[in-house]
DRENPA-3360 file (N, C-alpha, C; in nm, 2 decimals, always signed):
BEGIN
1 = XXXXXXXX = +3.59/+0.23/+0.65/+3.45/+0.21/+0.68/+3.37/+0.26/+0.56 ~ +3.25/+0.19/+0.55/+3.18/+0.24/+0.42/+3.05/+0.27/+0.51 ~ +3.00/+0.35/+0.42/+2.84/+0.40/+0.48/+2.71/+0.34/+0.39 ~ +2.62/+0.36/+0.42/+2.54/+0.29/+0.35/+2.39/+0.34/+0.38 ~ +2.30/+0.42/+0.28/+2.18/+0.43/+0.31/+2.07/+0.40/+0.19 ~ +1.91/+0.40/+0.25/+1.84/+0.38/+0.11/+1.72/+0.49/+0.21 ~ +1.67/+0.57/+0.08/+1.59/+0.63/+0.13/+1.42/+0.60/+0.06 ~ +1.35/+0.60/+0.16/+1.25/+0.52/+0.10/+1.12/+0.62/+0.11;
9 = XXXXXXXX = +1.08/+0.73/+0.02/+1.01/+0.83/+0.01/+0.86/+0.80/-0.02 ~ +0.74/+0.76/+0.12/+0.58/+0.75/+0.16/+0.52/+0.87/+0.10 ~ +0.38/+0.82/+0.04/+0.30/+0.86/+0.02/+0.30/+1.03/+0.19 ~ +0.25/+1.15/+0.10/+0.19/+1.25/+0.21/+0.12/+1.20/+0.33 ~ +0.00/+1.10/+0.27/-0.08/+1.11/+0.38/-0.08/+0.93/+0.46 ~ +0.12/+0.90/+0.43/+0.15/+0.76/+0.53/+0.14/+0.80/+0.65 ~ +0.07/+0.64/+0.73/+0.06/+0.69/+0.86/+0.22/+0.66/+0.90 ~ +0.27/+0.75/+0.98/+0.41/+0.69/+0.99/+0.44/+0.63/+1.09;
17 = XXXXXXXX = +0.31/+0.59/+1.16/+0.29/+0.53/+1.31/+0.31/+0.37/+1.27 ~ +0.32/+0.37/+1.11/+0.37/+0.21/+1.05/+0.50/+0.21/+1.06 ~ +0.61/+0.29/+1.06/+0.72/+0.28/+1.06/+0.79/+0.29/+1.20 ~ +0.72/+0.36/+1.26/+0.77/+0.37/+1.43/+0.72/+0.23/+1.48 ~ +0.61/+0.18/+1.42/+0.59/+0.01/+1.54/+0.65/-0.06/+1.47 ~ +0.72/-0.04/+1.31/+0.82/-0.16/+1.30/+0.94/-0.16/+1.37 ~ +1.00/+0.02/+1.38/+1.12/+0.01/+1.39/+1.14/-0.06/+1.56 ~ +1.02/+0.01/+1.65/+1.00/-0.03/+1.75/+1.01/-0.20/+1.79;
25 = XXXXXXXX = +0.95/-0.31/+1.73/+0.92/-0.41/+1.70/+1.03/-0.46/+1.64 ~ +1.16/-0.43/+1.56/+1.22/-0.48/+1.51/+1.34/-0.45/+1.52 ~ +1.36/-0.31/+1.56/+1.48/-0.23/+1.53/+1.60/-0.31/+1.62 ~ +1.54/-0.38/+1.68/+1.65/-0.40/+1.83/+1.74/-0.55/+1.75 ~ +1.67/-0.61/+1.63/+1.72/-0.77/+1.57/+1.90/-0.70/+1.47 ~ +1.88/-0.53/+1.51/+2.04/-0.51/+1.44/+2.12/-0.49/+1.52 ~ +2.11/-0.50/+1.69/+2.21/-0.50/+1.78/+2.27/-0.61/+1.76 ~ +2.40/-0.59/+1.74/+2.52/-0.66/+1.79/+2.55/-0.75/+1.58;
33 = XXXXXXXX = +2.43/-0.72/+1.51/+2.55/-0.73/+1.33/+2.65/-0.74/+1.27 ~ +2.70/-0.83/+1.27/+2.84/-0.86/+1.24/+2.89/-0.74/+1.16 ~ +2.98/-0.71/+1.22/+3.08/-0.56/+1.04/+3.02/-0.45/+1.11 ~ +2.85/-0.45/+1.24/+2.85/-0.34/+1.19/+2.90/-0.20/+1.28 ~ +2.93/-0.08/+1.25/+2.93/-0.01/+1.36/+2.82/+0.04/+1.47 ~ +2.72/+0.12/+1.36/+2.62/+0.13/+1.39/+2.49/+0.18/+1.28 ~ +2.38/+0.14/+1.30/+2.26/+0.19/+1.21/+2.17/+0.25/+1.26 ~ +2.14/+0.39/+1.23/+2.04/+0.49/+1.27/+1.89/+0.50/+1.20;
41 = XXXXXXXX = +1.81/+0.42/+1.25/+1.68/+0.39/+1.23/+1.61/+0.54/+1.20 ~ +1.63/+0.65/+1.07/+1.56/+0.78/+1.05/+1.43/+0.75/+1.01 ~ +1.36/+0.90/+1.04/+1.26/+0.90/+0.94/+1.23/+1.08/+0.93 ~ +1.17/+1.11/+0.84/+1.11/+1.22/+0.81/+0.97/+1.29/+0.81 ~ +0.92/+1.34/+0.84/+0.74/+1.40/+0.83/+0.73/+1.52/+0.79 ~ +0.64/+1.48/+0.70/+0.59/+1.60/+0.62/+0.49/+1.73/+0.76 ~ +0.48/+1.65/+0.82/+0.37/+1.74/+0.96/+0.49/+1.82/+1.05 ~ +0.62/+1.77/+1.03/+0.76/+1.85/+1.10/+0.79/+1.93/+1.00;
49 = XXXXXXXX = +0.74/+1.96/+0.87/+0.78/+2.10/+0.81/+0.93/+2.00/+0.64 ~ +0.92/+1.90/+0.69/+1.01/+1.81/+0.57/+0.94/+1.83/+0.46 ~ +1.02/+1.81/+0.34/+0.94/+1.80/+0.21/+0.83/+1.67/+0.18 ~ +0.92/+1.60/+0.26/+0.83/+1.49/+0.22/+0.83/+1.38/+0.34 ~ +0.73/+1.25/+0.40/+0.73/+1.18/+0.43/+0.84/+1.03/+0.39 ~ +0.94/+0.98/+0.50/+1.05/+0.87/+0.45/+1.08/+0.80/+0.57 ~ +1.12/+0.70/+0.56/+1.22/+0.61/+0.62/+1.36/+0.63/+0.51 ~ +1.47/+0.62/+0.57/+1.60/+0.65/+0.56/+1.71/+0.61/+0.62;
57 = XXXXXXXX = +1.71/+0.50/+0.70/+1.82/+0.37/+0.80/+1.95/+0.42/+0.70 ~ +2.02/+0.46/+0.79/+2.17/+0.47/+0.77/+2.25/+0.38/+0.85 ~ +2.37/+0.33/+0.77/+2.42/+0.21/+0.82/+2.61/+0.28/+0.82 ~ +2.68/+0.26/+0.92/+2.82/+0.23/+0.93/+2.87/+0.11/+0.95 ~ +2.95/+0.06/+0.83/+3.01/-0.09/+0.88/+3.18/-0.09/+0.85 ~ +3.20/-0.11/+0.97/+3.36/-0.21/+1.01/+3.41/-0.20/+0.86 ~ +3.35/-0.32/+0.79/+3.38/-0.37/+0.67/+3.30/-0.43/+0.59 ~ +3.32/-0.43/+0.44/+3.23/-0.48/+0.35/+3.16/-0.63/+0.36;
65 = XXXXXXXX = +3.22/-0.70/+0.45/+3.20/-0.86/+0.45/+3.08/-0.79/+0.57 ~ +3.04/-0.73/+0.63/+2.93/-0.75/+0.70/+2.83/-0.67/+0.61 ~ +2.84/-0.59/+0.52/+2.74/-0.49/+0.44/+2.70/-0.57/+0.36 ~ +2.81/-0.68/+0.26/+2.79/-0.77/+0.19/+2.68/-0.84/+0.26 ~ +2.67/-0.94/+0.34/+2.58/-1.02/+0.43/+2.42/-0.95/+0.44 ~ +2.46/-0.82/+0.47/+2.29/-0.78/+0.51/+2.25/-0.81/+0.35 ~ +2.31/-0.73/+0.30/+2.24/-0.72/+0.14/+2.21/-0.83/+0.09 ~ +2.32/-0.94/+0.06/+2.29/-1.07/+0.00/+2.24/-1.20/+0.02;
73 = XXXXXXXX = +2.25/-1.18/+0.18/+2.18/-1.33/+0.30/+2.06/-1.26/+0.35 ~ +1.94/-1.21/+0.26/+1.84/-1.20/+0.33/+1.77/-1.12/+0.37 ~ +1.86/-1.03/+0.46/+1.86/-0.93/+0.59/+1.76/-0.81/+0.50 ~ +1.80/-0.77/+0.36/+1.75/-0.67/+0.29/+1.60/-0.68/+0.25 ~ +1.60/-0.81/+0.18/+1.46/-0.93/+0.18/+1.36/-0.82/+0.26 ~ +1.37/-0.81/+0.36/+1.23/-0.73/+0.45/+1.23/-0.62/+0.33 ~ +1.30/-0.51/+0.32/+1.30/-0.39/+0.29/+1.20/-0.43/+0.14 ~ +1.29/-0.45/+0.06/+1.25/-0.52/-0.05/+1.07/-0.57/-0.09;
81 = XXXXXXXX = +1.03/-0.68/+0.03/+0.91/-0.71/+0.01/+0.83/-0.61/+0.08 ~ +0.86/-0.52/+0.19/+0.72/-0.43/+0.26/+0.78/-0.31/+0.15 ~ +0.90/-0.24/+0.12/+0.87/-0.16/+0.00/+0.95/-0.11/-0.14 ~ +0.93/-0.25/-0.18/+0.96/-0.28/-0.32/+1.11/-0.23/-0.30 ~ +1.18/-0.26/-0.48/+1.32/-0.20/-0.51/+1.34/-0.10/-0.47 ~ +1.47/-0.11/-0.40/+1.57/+0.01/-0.33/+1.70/+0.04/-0.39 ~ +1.70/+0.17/-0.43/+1.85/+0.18/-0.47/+1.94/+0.24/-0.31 ~ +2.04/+0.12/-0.32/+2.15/+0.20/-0.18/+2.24/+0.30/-0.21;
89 = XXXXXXXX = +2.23/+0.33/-0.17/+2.36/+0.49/-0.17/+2.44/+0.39/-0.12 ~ +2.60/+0.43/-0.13/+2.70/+0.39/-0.07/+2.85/+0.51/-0.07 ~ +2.90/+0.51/+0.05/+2.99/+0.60/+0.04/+3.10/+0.61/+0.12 ~ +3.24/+0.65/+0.09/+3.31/+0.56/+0.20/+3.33/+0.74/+0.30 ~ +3.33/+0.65/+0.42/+3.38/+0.76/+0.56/+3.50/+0.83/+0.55 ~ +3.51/+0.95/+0.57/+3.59/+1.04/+0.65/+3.60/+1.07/+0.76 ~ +3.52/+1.11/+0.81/+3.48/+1.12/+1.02/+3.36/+1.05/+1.06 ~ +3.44/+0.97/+1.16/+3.33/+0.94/+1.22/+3.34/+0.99/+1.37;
97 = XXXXXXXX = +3.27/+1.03/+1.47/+3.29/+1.08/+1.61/+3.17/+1.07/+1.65 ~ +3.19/+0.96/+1.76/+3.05/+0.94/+1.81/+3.11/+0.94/+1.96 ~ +2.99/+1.05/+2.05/+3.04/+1.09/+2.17/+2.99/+0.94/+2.26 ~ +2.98/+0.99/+2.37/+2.93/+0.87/+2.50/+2.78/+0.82/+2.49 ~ +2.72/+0.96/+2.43/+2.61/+0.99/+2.44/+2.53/+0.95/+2.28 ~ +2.57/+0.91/+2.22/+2.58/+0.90/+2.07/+2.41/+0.80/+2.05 ~ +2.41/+0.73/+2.13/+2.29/+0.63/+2.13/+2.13/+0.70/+2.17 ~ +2.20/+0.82/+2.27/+2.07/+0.90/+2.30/+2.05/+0.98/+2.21;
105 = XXXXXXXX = +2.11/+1.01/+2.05/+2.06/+1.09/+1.99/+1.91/+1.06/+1.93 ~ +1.85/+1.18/+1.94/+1.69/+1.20/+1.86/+1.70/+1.24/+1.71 ~ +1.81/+1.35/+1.68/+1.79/+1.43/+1.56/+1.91/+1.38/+1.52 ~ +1.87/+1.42/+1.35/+2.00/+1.41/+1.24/+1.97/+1.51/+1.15 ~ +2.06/+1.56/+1.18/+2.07/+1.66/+1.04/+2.19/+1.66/+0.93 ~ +2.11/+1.62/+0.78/+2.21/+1.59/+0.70/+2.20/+1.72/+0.61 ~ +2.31/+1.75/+0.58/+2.37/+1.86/+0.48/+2.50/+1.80/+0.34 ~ +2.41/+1.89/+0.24/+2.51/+1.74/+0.12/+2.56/+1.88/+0.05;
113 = XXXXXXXX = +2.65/+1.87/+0.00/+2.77/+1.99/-0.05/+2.83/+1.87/-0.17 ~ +2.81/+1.97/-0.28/+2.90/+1.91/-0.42/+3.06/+1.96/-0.39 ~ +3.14/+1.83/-0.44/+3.29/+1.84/-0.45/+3.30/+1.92/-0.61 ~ +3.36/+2.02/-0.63/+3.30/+2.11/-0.70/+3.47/+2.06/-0.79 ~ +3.45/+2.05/-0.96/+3.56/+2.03/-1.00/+3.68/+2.14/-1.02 ~ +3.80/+2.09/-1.05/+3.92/+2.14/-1.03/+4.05/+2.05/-1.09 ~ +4.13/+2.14/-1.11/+4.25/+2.10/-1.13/+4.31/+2.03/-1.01 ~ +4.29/+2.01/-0.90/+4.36/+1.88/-0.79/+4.20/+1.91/-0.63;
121 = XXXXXXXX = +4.21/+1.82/-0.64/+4.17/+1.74/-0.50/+4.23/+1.74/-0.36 ~ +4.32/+1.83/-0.34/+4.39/+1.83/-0.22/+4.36/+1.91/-0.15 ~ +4.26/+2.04/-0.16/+4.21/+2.10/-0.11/+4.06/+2.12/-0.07 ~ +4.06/+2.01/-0.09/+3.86/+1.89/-0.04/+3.86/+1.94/+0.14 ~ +3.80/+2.00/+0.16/+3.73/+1.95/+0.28/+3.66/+1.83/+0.35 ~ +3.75/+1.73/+0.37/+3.64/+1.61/+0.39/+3.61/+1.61/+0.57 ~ +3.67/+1.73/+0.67/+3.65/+1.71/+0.78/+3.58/+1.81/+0.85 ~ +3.54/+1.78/+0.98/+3.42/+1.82/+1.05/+3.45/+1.82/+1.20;
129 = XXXXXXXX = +3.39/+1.88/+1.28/+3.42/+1.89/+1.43/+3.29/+1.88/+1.52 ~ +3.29/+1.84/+1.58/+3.18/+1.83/+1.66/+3.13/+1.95/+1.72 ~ +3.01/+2.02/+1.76/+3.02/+2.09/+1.80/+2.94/+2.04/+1.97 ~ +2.92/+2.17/+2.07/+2.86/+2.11/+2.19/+2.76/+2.03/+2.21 ~ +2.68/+2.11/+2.13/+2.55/+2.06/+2.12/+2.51/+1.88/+2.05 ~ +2.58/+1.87/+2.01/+2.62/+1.73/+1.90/+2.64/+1.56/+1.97 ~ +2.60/+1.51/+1.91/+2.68/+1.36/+2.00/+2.71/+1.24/+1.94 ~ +2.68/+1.31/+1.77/+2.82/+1.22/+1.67/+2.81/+1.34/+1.51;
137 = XXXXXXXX = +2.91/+1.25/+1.48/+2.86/+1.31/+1.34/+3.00/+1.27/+1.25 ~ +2.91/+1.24/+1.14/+2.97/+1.10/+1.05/+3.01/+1.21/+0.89 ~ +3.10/+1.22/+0.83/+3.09/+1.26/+0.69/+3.17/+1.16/+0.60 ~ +3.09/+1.14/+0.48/+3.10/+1.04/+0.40/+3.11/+1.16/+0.25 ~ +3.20/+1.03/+0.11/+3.17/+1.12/+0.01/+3.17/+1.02/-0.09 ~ +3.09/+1.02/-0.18/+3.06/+0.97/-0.26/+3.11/+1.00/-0.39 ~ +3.22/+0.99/-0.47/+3.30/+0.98/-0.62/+3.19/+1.01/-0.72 ~ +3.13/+0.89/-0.76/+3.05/+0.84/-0.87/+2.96/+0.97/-0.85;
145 = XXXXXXXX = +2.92/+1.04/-0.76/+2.87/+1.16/-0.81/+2.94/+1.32/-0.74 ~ +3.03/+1.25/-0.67/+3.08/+1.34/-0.63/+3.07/+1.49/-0.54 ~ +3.00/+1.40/-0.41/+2.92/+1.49/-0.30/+2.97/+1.40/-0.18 ~ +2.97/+1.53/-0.10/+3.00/+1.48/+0.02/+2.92/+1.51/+0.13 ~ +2.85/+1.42/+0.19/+2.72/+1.41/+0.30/+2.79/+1.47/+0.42 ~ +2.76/+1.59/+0.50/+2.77/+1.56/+0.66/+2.63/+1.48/+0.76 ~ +2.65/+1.45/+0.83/+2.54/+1.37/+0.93/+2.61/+1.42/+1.05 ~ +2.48/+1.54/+1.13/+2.50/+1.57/+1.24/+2.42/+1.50/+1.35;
153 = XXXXXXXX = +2.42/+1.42/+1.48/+2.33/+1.38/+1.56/+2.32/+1.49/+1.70 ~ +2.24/+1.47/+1.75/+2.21/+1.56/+1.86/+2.07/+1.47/+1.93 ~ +2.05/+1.49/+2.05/+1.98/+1.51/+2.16/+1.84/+1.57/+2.14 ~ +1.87/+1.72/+2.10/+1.76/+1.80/+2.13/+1.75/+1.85/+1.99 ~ +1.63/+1.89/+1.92/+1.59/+1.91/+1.81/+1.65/+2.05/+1.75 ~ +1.72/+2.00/+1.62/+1.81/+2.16/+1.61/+1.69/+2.24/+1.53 ~ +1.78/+2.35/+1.48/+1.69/+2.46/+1.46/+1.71/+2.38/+1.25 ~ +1.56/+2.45/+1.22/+1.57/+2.40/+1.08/+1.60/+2.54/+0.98;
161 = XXXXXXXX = +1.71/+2.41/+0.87/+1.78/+2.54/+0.81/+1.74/+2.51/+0.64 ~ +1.70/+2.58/+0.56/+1.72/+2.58/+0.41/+1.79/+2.47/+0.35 ~ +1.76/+2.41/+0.27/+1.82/+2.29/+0.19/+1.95/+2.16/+0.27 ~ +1.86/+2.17/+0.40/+1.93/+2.06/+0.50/+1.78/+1.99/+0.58 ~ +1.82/+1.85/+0.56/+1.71/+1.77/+0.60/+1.73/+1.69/+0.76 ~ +1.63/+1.75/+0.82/+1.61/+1.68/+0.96/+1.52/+1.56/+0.97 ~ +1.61/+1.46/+1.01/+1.53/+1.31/+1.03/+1.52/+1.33/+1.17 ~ +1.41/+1.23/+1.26/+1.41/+1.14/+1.41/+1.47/+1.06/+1.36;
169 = XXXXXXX = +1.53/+1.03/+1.45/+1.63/+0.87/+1.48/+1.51/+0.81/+1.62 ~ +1.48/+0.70/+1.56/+1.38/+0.61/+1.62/+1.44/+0.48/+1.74 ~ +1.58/+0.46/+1.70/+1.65/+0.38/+1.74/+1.78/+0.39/+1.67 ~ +1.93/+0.34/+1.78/+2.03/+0.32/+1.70/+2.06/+0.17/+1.74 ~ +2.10/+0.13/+1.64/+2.17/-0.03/+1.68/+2.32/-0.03/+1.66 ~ +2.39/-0.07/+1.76/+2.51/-0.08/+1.76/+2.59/-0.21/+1.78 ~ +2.67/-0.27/+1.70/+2.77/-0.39/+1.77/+2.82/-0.38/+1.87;
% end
């Protein structure tokens, strides 16, 4: 499975009540996406204590022939004309664990840790456990720079920690 995000960093004083009536208004046209697993409609606020104001849609797909499609038939087209060139992150999965409850998540908390070099790679951490409070959580790593993302989801708003970023999830869409 590959992961896939673009983070799209608003002016301080965006209203982000533009991004909640799109996602609101639109979010629901990625249920059922061919390839996909699922896409977590984030965002960030500078008024929740974030560095900065963003939209941030994170995407899990099956397989590249559905990621390919969004990107190249169109689907991206929106992102592109309401806010200009996006560069996508891309990165392939290690865990994915998404509980029952995985759709009622509110929060995401992502934590990014450098794969720190070495004489062998066999002693990578690429896994993760769910903990109670949690109701998925995805870790991806990325080569070309050589970091590996965790993505925690939860319910109820966790507590905020030093150089880890808490999104809303607005909506999730799932196949």
């Amino acid at each position: 499975m590959d992961a896939m995000r673009y983070d799209i960093t608003l002016p301080a004083d965006y209203d982000m009540n533009i991004i909640r009536n799109r996602v609101r208004d639109n979010g629901h046209l990625m249920d059922g996406f061919n390839g996909l697993l699922f896409k977590a409609f984030l965002i960030s606020e500078r008024s929740q204590g974030e560095l900065s104001n963003s939209y941030s849609p994170l995407y899990v797909w099956k397989d590249s022939e559905g990621m390919n499609k969004f990107i190249f038939n169109g689907f991206f087209d929106n992102i592109l004309q309401s806010f200009g060139w996006q560069n996508i992150e891309i990165g392939i999965t290690t865990v994915v664990k998404l509980e029952e409850n995985f759709k009622k998540s509110k929060y995401v908390i992502e934590k990014t840790d450098d794969i720190l070099p070495g004489d062998t790679l066999q002693n990578t951490n690429l896994n993760a456990t769910l903990s109670d409070t949690e109701s998925g959580k995805l870790v991806i790593y990325n080569p070309d720079k050589w970091k590996k993302v965790t993505f925690s989801f939860s319910e109820a708003r966790p507590k905020k920690e030093n150089n880890i970023r808490c999104f809303e999830v607005l909506h999730i869409s799932t196949q």
